[in-house]
C-alpha positions as CSV (number, residue, x, y, z in Angstrom):
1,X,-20.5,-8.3,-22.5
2,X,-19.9,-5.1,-20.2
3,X,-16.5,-5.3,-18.6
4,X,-15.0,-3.4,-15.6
5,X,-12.2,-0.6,-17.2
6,X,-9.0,-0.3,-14.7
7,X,-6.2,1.8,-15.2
8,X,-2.6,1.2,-14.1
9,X,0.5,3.0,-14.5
10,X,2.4,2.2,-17.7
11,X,5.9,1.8,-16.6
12,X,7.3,1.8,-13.0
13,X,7.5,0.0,-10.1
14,X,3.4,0.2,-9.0
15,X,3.0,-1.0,-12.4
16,X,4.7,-4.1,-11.8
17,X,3.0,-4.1,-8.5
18,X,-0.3,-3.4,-9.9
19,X,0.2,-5.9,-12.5
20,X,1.1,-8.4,-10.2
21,X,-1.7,-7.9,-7.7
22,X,-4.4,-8.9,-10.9
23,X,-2.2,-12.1,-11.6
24,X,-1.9,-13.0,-7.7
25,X,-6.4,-12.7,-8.2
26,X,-5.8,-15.6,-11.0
27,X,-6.6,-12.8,-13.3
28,X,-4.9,-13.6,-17.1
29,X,-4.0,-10.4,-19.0
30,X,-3.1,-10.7,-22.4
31,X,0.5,-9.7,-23.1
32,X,0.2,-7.0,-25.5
33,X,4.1,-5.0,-26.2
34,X,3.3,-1.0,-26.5
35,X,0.0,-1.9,-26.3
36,X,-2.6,1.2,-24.7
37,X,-5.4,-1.3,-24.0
38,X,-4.8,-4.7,-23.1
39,X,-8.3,-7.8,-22.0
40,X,-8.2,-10.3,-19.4
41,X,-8.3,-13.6,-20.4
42,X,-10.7,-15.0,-17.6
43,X,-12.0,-12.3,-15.8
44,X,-14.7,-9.3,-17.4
45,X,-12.0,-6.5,-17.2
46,X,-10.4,-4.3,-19.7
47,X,-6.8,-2.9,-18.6
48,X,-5.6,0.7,-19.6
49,X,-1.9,1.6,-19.2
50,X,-1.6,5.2,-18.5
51,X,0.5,8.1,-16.8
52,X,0.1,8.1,-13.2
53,X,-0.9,11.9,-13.2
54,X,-3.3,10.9,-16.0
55,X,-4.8,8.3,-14.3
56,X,-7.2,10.3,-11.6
57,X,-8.6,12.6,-14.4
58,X,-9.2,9.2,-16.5
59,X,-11.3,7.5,-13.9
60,X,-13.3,11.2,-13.2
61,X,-14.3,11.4,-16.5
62,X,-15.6,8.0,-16.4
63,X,-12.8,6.4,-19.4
64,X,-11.6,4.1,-16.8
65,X,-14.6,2.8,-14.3
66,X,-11.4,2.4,-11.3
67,X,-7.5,2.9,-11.0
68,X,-4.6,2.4,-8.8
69,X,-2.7,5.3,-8.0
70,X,-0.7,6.8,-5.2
71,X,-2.8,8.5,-2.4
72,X,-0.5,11.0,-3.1
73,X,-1.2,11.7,-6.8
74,X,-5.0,11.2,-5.7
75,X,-5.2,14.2,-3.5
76,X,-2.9,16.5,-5.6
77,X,-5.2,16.7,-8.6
78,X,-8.4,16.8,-6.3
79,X,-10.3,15.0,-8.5
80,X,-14.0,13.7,-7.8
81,X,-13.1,9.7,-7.3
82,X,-13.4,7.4,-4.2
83,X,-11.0,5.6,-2.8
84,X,-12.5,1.8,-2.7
85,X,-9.4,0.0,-1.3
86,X,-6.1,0.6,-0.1
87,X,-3.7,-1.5,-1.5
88,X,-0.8,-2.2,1.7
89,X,2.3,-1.3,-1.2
90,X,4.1,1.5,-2.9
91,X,4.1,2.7,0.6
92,X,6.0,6.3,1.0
93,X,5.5,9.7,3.0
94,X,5.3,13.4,1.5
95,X,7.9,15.5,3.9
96,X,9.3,18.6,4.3
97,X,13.0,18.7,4.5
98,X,15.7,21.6,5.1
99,X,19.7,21.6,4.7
100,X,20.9,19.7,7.5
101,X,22.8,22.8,8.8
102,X,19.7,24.3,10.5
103,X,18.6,24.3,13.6
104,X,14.9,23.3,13.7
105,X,12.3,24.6,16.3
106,X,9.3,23.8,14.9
107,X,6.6,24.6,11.6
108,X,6.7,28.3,12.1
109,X,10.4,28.1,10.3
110,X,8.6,27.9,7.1
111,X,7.1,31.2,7.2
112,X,7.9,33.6,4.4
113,X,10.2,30.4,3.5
114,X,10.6,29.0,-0.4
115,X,9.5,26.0,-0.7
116,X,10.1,23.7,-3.7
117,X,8.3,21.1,-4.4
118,X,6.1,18.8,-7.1
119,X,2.9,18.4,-5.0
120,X,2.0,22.5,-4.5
121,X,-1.9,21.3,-3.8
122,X,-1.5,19.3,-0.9
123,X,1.7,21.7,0.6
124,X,-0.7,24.3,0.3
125,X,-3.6,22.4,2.3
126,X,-0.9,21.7,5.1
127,X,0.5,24.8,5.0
128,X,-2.9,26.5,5.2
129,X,-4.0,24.0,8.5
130,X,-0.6,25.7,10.2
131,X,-1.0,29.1,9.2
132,X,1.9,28.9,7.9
133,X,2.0,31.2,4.8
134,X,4.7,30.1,2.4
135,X,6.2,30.7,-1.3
136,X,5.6,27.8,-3.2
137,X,7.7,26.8,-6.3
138,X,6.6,23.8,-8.3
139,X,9.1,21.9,-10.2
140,X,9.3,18.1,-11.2
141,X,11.7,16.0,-11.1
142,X,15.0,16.7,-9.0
143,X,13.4,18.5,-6.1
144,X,16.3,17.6,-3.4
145,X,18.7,19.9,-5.2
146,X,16.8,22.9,-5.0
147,X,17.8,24.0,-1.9
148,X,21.7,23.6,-2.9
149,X,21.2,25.4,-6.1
150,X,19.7,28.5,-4.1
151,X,16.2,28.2,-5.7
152,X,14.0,27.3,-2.5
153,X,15.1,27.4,1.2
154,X,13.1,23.8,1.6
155,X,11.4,21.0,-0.2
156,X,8.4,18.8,0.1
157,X,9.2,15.5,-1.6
158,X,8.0,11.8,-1.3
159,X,10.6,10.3,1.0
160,X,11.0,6.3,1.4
161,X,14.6,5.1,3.2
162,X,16.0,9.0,3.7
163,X,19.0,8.2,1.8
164,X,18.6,10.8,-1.5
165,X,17.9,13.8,1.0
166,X,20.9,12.4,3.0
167,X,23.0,12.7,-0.2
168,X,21.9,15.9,-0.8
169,X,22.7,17.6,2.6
170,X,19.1,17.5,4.0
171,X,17.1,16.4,7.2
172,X,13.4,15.6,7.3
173,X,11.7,17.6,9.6
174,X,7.6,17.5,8.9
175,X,5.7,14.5,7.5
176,X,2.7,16.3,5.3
177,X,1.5,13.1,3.9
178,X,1.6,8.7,4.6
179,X,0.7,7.4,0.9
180,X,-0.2,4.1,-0.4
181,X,-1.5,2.6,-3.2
182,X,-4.8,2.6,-3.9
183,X,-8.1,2.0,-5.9
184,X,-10.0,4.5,-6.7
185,X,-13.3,4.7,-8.6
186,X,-15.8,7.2,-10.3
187,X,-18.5,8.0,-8.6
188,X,-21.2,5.9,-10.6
189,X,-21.4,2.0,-11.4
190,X,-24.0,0.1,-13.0
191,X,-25.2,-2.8,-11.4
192,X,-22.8,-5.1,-13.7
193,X,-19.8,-3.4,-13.1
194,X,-20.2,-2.6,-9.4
195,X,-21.2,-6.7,-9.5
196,X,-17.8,-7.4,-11.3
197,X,-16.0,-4.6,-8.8
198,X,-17.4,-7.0,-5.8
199,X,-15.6,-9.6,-7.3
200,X,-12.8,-8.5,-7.7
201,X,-12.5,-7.0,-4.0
202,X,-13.0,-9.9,-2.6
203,X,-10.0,-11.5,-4.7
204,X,-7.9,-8.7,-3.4
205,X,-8.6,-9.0,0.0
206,X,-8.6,-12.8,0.2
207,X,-4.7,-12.1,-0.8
208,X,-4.4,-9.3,1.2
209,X,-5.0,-10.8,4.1
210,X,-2.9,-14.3,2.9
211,X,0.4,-11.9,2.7
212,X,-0.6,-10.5,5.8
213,X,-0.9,-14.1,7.5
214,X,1.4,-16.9,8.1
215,X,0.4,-20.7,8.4
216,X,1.5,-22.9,11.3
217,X,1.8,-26.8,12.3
218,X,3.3,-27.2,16.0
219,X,3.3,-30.2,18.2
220,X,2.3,-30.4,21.8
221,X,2.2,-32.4,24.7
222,X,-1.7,-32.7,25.2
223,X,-1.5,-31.4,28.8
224,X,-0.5,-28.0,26.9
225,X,-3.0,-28.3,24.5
226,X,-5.2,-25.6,25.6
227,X,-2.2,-23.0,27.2
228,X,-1.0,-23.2,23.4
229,X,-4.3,-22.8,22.1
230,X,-5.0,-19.7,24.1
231,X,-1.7,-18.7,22.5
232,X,-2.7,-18.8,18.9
233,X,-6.5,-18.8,18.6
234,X,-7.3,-19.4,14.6
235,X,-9.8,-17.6,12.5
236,X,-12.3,-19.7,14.6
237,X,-10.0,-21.8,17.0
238,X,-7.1,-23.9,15.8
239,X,-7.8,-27.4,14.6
240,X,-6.1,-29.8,17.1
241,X,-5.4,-33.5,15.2
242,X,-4.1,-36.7,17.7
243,X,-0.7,-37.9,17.1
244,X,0.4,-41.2,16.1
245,X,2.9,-40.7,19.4
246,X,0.3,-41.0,22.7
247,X,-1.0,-38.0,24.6
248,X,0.9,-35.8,21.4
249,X,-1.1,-33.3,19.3
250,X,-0.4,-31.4,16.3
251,X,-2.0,-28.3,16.1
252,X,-2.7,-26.2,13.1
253,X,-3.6,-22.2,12.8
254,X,-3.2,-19.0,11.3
255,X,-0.3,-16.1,12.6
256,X,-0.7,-12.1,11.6
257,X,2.3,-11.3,10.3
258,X,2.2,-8.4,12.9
259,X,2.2,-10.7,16.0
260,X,4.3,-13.5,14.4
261,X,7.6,-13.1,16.1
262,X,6.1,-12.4,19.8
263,X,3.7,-15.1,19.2
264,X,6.9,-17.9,18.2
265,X,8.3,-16.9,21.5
266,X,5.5,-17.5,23.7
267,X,4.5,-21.1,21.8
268,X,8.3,-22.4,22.3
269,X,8.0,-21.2,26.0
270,X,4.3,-23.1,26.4
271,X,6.4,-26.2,25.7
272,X,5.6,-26.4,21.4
273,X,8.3,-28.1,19.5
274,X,8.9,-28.8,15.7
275,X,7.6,-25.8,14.5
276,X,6.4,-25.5,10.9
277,X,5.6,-22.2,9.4
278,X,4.4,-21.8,5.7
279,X,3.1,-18.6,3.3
280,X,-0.1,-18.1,2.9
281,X,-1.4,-17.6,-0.7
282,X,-4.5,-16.2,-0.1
283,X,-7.0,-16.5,2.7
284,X,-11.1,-16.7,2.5
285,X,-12.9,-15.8,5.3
């Protein structure tokens, strides 16, 4: 039976993600220690456990039909995949950062400036949109201590909270990159695996948009019935069920996590009381 090949980082924290985004899609991968090359249980997928770096080059090459990656690592080896959904986690930014001790006026500081950094393809495309001309150094690992050590005058890293370039005496001053993780696939399918691809899309969305959401019971006088339901319409309109008290409702609907808060406010201040919010696992629209 043809199966769809994915490829995932081997260790790391998007692995864990990765590997819990399948299991979250009730997909059952076989627990195999050291293992290269590891079947589903339940679903018509083959799983690969591969460098990061690796893992572009992989699905180019056709070895691996998709793979979850970075954006990041996606752009810096340039290879010929598509991006067939973004993910919502490992969420970061590529910056440019200089020692806190300078006085920064703008992108033209980097001119004729050193610049240290592990992603030298993508600095060089942002660079090249400023005309800003720069020397580049690659290096990996440790890229925040260049600067101290006298080897660059800035650095391009992946920043998340701040708090290593704070350590090390820098300030963030130019966001090159947002990254996320994200599938990406070779450029061909056959009508299988783009069939077994489909469904597996539409697993990942249906909890996509479950974390994304948040489930709610209210009660409500039924003279507020339809201020409260033009509060919180649902993915059609909220379902409205009678109460056993008379001329009380309970109303039921779904909350983007985005709006949730604002939303609360507004229903307490329509007049709904005994407010019950629950996770959503996974929603199918």
């Amino acid at each position: 039976m043809e199966k769809l090949k994915i490829a995932i980082q081997k260790s790391g924290r998007l692995s864990e993600q990765s590997k819990q985004l399948l299991k979250d899609c009730g997909i059952k991968i076989k627990n195999g220690k050291n293992a290269l090359r590891v079947s589903a249980s339940n679903f018509p997928l083959d799983l690969f456990y591969l460098r990061d770096d690796d893992i572009p080059q992989y699905v180019q090459d056709g070895i691996a039909d998709i793979g979850i990656v970075g954006e990041n690592v996606l752009l810096e080896k340039k290879t010929k995949c598509n991006i067939v959904q973004k993910l919502g986690f490992a969420k970061c930014r590529l910056s440019l950062a200089i020692p806190k001790s300078i006085e920064y006026k703008g992108i033209e500081y980097f001119k004729n400036k050193k610049i240290a950094t592990s992603y030298p393809v993508i600095l060089s495309d942002f660079l090249s949109k400023h005309n800003v001309k720069s020397e580049i150094h690659e290096i990996s690992g440790s890229v925040e201590i260049a600067p101290n050590i006298g080897l660059a005058d800035a650095i391009c890293d992946l920043v998340s909270t701040g708090s290593t370039l704070f350590s090390n005496g820098l300030i963030e001053v130019e966001e090159v990159l947002k990254s996320e993780a994200v599938i990406i696939g070779k450029t061909n399918f056959s009508s299988v695996q783009q069939s077994i691809l489909d469904k597996l899309i539409f697993r990942i969305q249906a909890v996509q948009k479950g974390r994304n959401s948040k489930y709610v019971i209210l009660n409500a006088p039924n003279e507020k019935i339809e201020l409260i339901t033009g509060i919180i319409p649902g993915l059609k309109s909220p379902t409205v069920v009678p109460l056993a008290e008379n001329n009380w409702s309970a109303v039921h609907s779904v909350i983007s996590e985005d709006v949730f808060w604002d939303v609360i406010d507004e229903l307490k201040n329509a007049g709904a009381e005994g407010i019950l919010v629950m996770p959503v696992e996974k929603m199918i629209i």
